[in-house]
Each structure stands twice: as structure tokens, then as C-alpha cells.
C-alpha positions in Angstrom: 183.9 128.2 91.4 180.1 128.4 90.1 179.9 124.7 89.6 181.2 124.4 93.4 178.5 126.3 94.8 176.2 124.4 92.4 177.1 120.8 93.9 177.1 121.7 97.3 173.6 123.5 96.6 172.5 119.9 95.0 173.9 118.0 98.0 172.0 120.0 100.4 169.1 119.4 98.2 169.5 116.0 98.1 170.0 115.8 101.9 167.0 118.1 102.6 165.0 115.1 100.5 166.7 112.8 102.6 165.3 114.4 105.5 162.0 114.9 104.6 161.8 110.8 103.8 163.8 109.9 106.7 166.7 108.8 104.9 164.8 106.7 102.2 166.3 107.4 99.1 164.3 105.8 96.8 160.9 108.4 98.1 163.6 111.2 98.0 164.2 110.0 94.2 160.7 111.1 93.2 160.8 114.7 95.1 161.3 117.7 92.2 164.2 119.1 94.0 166.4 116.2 93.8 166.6 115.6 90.0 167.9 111.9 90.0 165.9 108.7 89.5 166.6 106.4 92.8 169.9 104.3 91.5 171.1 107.4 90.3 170.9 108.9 93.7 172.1 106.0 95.3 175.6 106.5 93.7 175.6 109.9 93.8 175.1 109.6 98.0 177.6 106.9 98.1 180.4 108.6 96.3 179.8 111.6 98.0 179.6 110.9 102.3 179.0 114.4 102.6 175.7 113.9 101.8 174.9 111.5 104.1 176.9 113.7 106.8 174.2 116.7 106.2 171.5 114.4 106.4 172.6 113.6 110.2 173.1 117.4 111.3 169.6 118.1 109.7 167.9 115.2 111.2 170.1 115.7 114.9 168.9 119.4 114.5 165.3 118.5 113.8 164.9 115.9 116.8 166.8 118.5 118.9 164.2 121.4 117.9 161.7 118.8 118.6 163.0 117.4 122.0 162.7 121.7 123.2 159.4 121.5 121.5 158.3 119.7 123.9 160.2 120.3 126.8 158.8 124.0 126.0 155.0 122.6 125.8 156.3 120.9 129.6 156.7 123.9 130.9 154.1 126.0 129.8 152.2 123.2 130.9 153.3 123.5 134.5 152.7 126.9 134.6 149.2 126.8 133.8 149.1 124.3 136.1 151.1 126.1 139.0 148.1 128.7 138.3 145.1 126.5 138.7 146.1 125.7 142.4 144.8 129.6 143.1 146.3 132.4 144.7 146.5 136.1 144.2 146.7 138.0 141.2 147.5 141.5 141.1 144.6 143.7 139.0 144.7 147.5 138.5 141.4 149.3 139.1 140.2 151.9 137.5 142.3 154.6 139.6 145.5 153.0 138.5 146.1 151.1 141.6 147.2 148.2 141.9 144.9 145.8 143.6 145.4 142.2 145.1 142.4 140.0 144.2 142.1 136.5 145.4 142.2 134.0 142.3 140.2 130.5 143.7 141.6 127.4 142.7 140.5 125.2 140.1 141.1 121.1 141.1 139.4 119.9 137.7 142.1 122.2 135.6 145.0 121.0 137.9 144.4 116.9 137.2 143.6 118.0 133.6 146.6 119.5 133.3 148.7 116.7 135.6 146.7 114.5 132.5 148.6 116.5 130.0 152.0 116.7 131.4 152.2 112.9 131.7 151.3 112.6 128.2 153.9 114.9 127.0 156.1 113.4 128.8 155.6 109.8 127.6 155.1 111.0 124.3 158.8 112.7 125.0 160.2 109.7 126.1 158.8 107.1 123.4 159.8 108.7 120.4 161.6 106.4 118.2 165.0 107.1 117.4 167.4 104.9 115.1 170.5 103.9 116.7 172.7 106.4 114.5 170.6 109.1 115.5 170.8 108.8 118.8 174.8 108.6 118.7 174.8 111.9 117.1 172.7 113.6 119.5 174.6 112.6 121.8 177.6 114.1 120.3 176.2 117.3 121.1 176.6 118.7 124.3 173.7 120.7 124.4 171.3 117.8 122.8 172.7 115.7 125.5 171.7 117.4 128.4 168.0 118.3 126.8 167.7 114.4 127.0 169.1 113.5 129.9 167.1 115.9 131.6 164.3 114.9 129.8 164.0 111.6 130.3 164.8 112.1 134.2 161.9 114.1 134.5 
């Protein structure tokens, strides 16, 4: 049972390598935690597919994880944003109360920010994905609608 846990510690290895070099197994080769020269490694990912299998959920994960990151950085975005056009803003004074103040509006802050939203959003929508990749995110129901309402945005 030791040398069980062992293997499947050493495939996760390997397919943390993997993802690290985006699946180029000859880079992962030369990483410490991998152990195996490059045709070594080769065999030991082609007689085992559950390597390879890892190595999708990790990468799927990781562009998931990145597809929020920058849905988040949208939003936040958009929020600063919603707060440059001006407004009110509720300030205690020094009795405790609760005063409304006028906030002005700030038009340079507002295009700045309409500058940065675009950006994220192309950047968003131009990042390269390989063709297996994308198949597996859309496997996933929650990756699916990330990008389907992310790229109709």
C-alpha cells in the first residue's frame, strides 16, 4: 500500500511538471521533482494515461482560476468606475452622525477606467487556448458558463 501512495505521489509530480511546462515533457524532464530523464518520462506518461488525465484537471482548473481572475479584476473595475461618475457618500462627523456629503464626479477616471475594462476584456477574450483544453473546460458546467458569459460581455 506504501508503494501505491508513492506512485500516485510521483504522478502527481510528474503532472504538476507538466503543468508548469504546459505539457512539454521534455522541460518537465529537467525539473528536480520529476526524477526521470525526457524518454524515460515519455514512457512512463504513455503507460500510465492517468498522468496525462491530471495534467488536464490541473491545467482546466488553472485557466478556470484565471478566467475568474479576471472576470473578478472586471468587476472591481466597474465599480470604481460606477464611483467616478459622483454621487453621495455617506461620512460620520465627529458627533457620530451620519452625514451625506456630495462626492463630484471624476470624467478623466471614468474613460481611464472604460480604458481598462476594454483591455481586460480583450485580454479575457484572446487568451490562447489549445483545442483539448478548451473541450475540457467546457465539460464543466461551471467553467462553461464563466466563458460564455465572458466572452458575451
Amino acid at each position: 500500500m506504501n508503494t501505491e501512495l508513492m506512485i500516485t505521489d510521483d504522478f502527481e509530480a510528474i503532472a504538476q511538471a507538466m503543468l508548469i511546462t504546459r505539457g512539454d515533457i521534455a522541460k518537465a524532464s529537467r525539473l528536480d521533482t520529476v526524477g526521470h530523464n525526457a524518454m524515460a518520462l515519455r514512457a512512463v506518461v504513455k503507460d500510465n494515461p492517468a498522468i496525462r488525465q491530471r495534467y488536464h484537471e490541473l491545467l482546466a482548473e488553472e485557466m478556470q482560476d484565471k478566467g475568474l481572475h479576471i472576470a473578478e479584476r472586471i468587476l472591481k473595475m466597474a465599480e470604481l468606475q460606477e464611483a467616478a461618475f459622483g454621487g453621495e457618500m455617506e461620512i460620520a462627523n465627529a458627533d457620530g452622525e451620519v452625514e451625506v456629503m456630495p462626492l463630484p464626479a471624476d470624467p478623466k477616471m471614468v474613460i481611464e477606467l472604460s480604458k481598462e475594462i476594454s483591455r481586460l476584456i480583450a485580454e479575457g477574450k484572446t487568451q490562447s487556448m489549445s483545442a483539448k483544453s478548451t473541450m475540457i473546460l467546457a465539460s464543466k458546467e461551471d467553467a462553461k458558463e464563466i466563458l460564455l458569459a465572458f466572452l458575451n460581455s
